[in-house]
C-alpha positions as CSV (number, residue, x, y, z in Angstrom):
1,X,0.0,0.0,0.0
2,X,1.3,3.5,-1.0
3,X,1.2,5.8,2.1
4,X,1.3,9.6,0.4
5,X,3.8,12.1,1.4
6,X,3.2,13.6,5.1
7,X,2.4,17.5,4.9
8,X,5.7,18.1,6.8
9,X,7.6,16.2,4.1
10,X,6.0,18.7,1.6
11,X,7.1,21.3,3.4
12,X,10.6,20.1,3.7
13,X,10.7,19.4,0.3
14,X,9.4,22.8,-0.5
15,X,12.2,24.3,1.3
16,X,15.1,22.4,-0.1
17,X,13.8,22.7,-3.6
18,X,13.6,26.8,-4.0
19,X,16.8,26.8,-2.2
20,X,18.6,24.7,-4.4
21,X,17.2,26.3,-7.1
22,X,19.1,30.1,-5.5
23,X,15.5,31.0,-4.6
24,X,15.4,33.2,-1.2
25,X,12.8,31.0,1.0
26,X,11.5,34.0,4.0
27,X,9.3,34.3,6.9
28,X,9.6,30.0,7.7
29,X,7.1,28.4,9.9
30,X,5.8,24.9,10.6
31,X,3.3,25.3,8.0
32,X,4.1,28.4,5.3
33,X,6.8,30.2,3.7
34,X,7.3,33.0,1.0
35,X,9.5,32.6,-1.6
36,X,11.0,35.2,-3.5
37,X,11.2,33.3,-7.5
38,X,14.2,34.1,-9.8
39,X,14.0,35.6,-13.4
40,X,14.8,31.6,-14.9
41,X,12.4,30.5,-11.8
42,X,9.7,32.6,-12.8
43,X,10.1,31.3,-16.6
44,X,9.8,27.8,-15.8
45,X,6.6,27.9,-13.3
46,X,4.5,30.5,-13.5
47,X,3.3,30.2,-17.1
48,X,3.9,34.1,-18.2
49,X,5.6,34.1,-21.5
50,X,3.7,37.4,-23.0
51,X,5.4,38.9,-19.9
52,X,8.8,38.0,-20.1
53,X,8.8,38.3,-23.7
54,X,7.6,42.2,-23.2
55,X,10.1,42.8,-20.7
56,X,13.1,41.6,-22.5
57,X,12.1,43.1,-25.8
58,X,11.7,46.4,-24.0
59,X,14.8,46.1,-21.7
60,X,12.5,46.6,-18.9
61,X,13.6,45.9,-15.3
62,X,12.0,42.3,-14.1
63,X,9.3,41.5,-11.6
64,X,10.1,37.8,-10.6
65,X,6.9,36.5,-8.6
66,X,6.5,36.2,-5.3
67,X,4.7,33.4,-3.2
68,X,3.6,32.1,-0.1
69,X,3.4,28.6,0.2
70,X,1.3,26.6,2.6
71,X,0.8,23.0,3.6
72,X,-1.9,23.6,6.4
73,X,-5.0,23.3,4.8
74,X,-6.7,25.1,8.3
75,X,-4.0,27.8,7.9
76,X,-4.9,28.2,4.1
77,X,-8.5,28.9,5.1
78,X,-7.5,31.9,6.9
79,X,-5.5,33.4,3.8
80,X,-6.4,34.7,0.7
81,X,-3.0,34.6,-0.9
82,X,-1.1,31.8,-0.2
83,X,-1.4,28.5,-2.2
84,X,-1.9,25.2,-0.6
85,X,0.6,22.4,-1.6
86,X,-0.1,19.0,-0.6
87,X,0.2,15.2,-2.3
88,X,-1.3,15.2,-5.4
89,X,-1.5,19.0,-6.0
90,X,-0.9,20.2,-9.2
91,X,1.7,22.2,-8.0
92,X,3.9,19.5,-6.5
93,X,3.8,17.3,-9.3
94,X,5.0,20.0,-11.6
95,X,8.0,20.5,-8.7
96,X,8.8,17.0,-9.3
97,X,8.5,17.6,-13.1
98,X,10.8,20.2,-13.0
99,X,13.4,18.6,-10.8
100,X,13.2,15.3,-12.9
101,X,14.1,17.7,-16.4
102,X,16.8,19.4,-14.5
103,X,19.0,16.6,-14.0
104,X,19.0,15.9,-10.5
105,X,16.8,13.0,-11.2
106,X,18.1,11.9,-14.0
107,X,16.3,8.9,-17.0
108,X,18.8,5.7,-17.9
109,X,17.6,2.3,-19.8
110,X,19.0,-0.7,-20.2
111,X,21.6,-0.7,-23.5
112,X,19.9,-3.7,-24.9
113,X,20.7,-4.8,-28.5
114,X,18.4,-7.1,-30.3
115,X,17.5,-8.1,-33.8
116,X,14.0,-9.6,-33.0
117,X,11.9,-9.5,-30.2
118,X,10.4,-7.3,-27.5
119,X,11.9,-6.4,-24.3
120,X,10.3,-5.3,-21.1
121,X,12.4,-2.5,-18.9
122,X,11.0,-2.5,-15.4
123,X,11.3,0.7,-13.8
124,X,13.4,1.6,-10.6
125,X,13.9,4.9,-8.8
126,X,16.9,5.4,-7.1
127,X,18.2,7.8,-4.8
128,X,21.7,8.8,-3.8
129,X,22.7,10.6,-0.7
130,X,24.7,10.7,2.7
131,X,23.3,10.9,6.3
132,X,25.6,12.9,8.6
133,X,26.2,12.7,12.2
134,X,27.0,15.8,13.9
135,X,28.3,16.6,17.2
136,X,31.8,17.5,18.3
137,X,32.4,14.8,16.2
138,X,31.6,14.3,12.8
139,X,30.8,11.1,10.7
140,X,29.3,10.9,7.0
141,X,27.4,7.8,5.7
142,X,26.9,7.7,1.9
143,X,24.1,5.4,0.4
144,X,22.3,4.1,-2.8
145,X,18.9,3.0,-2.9
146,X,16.5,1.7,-5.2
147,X,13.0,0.8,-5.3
148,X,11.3,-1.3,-7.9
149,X,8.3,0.7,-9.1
150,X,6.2,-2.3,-9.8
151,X,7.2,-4.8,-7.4
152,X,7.8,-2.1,-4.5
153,X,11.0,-4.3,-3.7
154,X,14.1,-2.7,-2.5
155,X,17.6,-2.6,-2.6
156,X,20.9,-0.8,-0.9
157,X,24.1,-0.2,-2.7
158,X,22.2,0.1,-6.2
159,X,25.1,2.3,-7.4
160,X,27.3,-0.6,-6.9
161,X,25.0,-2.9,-8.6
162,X,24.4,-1.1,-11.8
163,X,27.8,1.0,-12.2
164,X,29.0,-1.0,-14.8
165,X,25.9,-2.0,-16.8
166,X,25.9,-0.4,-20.7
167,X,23.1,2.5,-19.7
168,X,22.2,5.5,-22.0
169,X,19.2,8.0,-21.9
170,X,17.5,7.3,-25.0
171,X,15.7,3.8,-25.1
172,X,17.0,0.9,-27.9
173,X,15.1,-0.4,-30.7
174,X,12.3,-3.3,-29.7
175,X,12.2,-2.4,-26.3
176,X,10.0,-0.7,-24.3
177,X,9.1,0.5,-20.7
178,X,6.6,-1.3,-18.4
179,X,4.4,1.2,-17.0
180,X,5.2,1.9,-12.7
181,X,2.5,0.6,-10.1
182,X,4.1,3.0,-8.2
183,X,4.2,6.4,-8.4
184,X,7.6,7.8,-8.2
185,X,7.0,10.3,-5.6
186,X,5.7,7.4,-3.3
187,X,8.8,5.2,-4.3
188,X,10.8,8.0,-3.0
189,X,9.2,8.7,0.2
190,X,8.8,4.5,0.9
191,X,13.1,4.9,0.6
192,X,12.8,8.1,2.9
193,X,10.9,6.3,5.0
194,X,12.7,3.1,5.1
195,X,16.0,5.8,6.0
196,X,14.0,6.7,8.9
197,X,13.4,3.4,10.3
198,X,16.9,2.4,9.8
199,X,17.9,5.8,11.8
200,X,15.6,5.3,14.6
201,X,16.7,1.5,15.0
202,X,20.6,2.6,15.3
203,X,22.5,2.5,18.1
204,X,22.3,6.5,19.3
205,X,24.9,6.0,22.2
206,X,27.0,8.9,21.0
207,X,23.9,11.0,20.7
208,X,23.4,10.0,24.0
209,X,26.9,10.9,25.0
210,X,27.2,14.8,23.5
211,X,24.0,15.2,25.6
212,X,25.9,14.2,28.9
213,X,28.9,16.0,27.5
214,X,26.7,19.2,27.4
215,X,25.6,18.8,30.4
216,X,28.9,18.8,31.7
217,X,29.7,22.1,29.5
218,X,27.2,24.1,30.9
219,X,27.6,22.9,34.6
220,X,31.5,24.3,34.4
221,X,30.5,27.8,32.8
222,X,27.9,28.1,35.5
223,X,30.8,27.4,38.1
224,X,33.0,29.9,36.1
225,X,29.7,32.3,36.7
226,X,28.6,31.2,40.1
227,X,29.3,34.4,41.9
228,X,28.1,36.8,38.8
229,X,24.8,38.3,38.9
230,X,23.3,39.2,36.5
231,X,25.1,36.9,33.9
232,X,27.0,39.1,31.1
233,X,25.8,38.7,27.5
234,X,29.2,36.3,27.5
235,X,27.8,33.8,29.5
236,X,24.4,33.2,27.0
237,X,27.0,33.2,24.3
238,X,29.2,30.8,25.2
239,X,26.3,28.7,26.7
240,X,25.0,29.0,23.4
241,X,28.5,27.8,22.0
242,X,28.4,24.6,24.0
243,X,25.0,23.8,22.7
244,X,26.1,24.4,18.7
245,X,29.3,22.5,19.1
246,X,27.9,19.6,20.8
247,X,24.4,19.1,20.1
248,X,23.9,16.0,18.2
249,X,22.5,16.0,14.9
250,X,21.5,13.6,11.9
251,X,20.9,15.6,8.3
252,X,19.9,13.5,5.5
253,X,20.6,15.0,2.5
254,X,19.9,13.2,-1.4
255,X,22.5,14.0,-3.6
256,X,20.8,12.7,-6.7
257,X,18.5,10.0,-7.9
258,X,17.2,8.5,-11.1
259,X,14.5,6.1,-12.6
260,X,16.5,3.2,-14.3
261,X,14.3,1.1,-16.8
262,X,15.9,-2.7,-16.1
263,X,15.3,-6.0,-18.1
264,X,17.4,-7.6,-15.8
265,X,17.3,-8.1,-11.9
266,X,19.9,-5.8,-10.5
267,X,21.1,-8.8,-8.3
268,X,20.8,-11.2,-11.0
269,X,23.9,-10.0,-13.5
270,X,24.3,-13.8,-14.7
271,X,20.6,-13.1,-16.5
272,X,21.7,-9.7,-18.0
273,X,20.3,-9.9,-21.4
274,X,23.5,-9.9,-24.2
């Protein structure tokens, strides 16, 4: 069963997507933002060509749009300008469109060559990232997984698997691709998801550890400031120190990703078609 993308994934995706794309994202809460478009931003979303076309045949100076974005349909209620965004929206999928055309997420097949016949590709989407684990320490976990997009079955270290497989973007002659029972933006949030589990089954002793080690921090700056009242601005700073150098932290952050149309099981390279 597909389980759709949870409002606050939207809205983290929302956030990493205009910022990777050198958009300014402003005035952040759980629910809403407002982001300020760019000129090329503008072009590819908001469906004003007569406009641009005016400008730069007049030399005029450019109005990039701005918007507010909100994932809380209650809060959207409440205000006439902001747009909703949530699974399904028109205005997510043609986020995902854009990213997919961009590169990011990128389209390979199989480099099959046949004389006769027809051959099935099976999709897979893939995504390629590291998880980081911050404190005063600092320890990087790179990762490559894929999720069949008709089977739902998935795999780690799919970079590995396929890196030396004949691949190119354009399909070959007498094959063609199998339509997904999955959607790809649900094949990418079952891999988030299955990140997720992973993290909170870990062993989080050294999470555990900065915490104590904080502790400990703060208990020797309040001895240094025992007999100071009221505590300088100095004493907030560096408290505020300990807690940015030590507070533990795990980012996930996808580097890339694809859909990879497969005759053959990644697993299985001894039935590679020839």
């Amino acid at each position: 069963m597909d389980h759709p993308m949870q409002q606050t994934d939207i809205h983290q995706f929302l956030n990493e997507f205009f910022t990777e794309y050198q958009c300014p994202v402003t005035n952040i809460s759980a629910t809403s933002m407002v982001v300020q478009l760019t000129p090329e931003m503008d072009k590819a979303l908001m469906n004003r060509p007569f406009y641009w076309h005016y400008i730069e045949k007049m030399g005029g100076l450019p109005s990039p749009m701005q918007l507010t974005f909100e994932t809380s349909f209650e809060e959207t209620q409440k205000s006439k300008t902001s747009e909703m965004v949530h699974y399904g929206s028109p205005r997510l999928h043609q986020l995902f469109s854009f990213a997919l055309k961009q590169g990011k997420f990128g389209h390979y097949y199989e480099d099959i060559h046949l004389k006769t016949g027809a051959i099935p590709l099976k999709p897979w989407i893939c995504l390629n990232g590291k998880l980081t684990y911050q404190c005063h320490r600092k320890k990087e976990h790179f990762f490559s997984i894929a999720l069949s997009l008709i089977t739902g079955e998935m795999l780690n270290n799919f970079h590995s698997l396929v890196e030396h497989w004949p691949m190119k973007q354009t399909i070959s002659s007498l094959c063609f691709p199998l339509s997904p029972l999955i959607k790809p933006a649900s094949g990418i949030q079952r891999i988030k998801n299955h990140l997720l589990t992973t993290l909170h089954q870990e062993n989080h002793s050294w999470a555990e550890e900065a915490n104590l080690k904080i502790k400990e921090e703060i208990r020797l700056l309040e001895q240094f400031y025992i007999d100071v009242d009221p505590k300088p601005d100095s004493y907030e700073r560096e408290k505020e120190a300990i807690q940015t150098q030590y507070d533990p932290v795990i980012q996930l952050n996808i580097i890339n990703g694809g859909l990879f149309y497969l005759n053959s099981h990644p697993l299985n390279t001894n039935e590679k078609t020839p």
